[in-house]
C-alpha atoms as one frame of an Amber mdcrd trajectory, in Angstrom:
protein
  42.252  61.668 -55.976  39.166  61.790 -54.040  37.787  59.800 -57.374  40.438
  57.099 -57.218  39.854  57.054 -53.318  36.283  56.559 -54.225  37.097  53.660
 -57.039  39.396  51.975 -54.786  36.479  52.009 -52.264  34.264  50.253 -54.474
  36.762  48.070 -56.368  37.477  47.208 -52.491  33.815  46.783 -51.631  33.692
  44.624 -55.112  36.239  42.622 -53.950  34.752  42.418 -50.856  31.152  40.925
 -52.053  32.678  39.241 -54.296  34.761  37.061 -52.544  31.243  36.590 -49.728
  29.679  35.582 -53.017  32.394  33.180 -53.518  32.381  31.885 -49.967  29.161
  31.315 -50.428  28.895  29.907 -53.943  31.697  27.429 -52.050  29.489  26.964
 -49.034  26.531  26.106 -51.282  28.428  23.838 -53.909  29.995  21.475 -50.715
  25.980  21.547 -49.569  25.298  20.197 -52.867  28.063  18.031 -52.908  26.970
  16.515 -49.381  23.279  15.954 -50.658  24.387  14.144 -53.780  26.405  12.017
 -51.822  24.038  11.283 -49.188  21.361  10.924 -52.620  24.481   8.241 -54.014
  24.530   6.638 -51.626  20.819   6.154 -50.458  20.626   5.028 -54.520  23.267
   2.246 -53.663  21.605   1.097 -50.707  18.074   0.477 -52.284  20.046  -1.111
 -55.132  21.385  -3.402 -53.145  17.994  -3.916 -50.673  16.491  -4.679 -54.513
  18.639  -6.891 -55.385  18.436  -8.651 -51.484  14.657  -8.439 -51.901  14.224
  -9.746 -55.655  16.724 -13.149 -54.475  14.792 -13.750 -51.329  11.622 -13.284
 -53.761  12.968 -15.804 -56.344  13.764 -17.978 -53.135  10.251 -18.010 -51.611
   8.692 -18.545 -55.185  11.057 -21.698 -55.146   9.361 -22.603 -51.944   6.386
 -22.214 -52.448   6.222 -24.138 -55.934   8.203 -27.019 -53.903   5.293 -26.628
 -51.212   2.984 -26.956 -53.750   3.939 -30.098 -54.990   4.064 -31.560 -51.815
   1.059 -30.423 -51.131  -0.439 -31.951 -54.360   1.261 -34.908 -53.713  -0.152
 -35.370 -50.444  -3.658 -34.952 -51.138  -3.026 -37.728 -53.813  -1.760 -39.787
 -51.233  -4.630 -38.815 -48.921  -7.392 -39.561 -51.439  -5.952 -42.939 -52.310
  -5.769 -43.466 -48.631  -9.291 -42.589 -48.112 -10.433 -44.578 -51.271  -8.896
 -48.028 -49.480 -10.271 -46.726 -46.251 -13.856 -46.866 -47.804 -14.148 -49.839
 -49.616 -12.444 -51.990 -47.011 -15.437 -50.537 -45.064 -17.753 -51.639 -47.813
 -16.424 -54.966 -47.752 -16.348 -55.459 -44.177 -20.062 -53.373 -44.377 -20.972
 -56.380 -46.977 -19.739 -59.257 -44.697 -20.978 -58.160 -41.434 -24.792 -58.000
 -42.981 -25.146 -60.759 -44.896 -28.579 -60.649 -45.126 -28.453 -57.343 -47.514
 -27.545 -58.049 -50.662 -24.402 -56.573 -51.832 -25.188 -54.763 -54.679 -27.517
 -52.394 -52.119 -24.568 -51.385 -50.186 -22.769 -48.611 -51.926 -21.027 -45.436
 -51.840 -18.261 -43.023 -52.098 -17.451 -42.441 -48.145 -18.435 -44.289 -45.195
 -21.445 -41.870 -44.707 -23.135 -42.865 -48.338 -22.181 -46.622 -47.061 -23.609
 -46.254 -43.867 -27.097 -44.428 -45.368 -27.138 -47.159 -47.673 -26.974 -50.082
 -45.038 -29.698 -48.076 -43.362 -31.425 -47.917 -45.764 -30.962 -51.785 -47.515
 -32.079 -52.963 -43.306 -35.213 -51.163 -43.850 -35.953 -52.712 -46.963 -35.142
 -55.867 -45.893 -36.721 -55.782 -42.460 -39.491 -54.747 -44.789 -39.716 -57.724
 -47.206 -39.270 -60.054 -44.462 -42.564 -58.831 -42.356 -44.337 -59.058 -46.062
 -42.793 -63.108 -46.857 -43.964 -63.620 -43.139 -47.568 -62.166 -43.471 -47.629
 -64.218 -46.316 -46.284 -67.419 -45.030 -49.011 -66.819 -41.874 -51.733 -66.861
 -44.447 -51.018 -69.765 -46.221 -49.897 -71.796 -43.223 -50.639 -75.237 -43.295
 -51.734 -77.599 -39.982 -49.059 -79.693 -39.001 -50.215 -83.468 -39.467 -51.519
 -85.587 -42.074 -54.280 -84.319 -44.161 -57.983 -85.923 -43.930 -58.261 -87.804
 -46.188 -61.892 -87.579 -47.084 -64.876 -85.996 -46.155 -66.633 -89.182 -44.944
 -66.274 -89.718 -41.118 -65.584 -92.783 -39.901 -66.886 -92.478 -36.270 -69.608
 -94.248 -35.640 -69.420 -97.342 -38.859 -69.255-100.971 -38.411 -66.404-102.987
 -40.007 -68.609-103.490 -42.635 -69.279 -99.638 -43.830 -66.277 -98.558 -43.306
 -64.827-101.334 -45.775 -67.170-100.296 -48.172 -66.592 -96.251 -48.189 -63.234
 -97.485 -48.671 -63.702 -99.545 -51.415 -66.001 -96.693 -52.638 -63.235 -93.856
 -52.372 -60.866 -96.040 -54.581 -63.445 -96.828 -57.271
């Protein structure tokens, strides 16, 4: 008896640990449980901030091409803009120095038309002090020319009609 005493003990005891080991198989499997579900759940989430973040990308990308174009179609407008802006400059460059021939002033912005008016005044100022060195030189005294080198100072009627008649013959 003292040997079924002792097997009920342990069958007892068996029972005993086996049902902590259940309680805590339980205890461990509704841990488990809990983390997946948390883990499920933090899955959904980042499927859904993926799926937030991939339209919002798709959205900005449509932006930005649409930006793009603008942008592209601005800087056409801006360069035709500028374009006008310089040669109504070069026109108005040509008419107010009419002295430059038109063909000197040119350019592609107002800086290249502005260097080359500089630089057309200098060559004209330039020619002009040349024509009028040379016009200085080969200046002519106002008046009628002599006509001979025979002086008439001092002749009677008589010699003078003769060097006449002499300077025709």
């Amino acid at each position: 008896m003292a040997e079924a005493n002792n097997e009920e003990k342990d069958q007892t005891q068996d029972n005993v640990s086996t049902n902590e080991e259940l309680s805590a198989v339980k205890a461990q499997l509704e841990e488990e449980q809990k983390a997946s579900a948390a883990l499920k759940e933090a899955s959904d989430k980042k499927d859904v901030t993926i799926a937030d973040l991939e339209t919002k990308r798709g959205e900005l990308e449509s932006s930005l091409s649409e930006a793009k174009k603008q942008s592209e179609a601005l800087t056409t407008s801006l360069k035709d803009a500028r374009d006008q802006a310089v040669a109504k400059y070069a026109t108005m460059a040509k008419a107010l120095n009419p002295t430059i021939p038109e063909d000197m002033i040119s350019g592609e912005t107002i800086e290249e038309l502005d260097a080359s008016v500089e630089k057309a005044k200098g060559l004209v100022a330039a020619v002009k002090k040349t024509l009028e060195a040379e016009a200085s030189a080969a200046k002519v005294p106002a008046g009628a020319p002599t006509r001979g080198a025979i002086s008439l100072e001092g002749m009677s009627s008589r010699d003078k009609i003769a060097a006449g008649i002499q300077q025709k013959g």
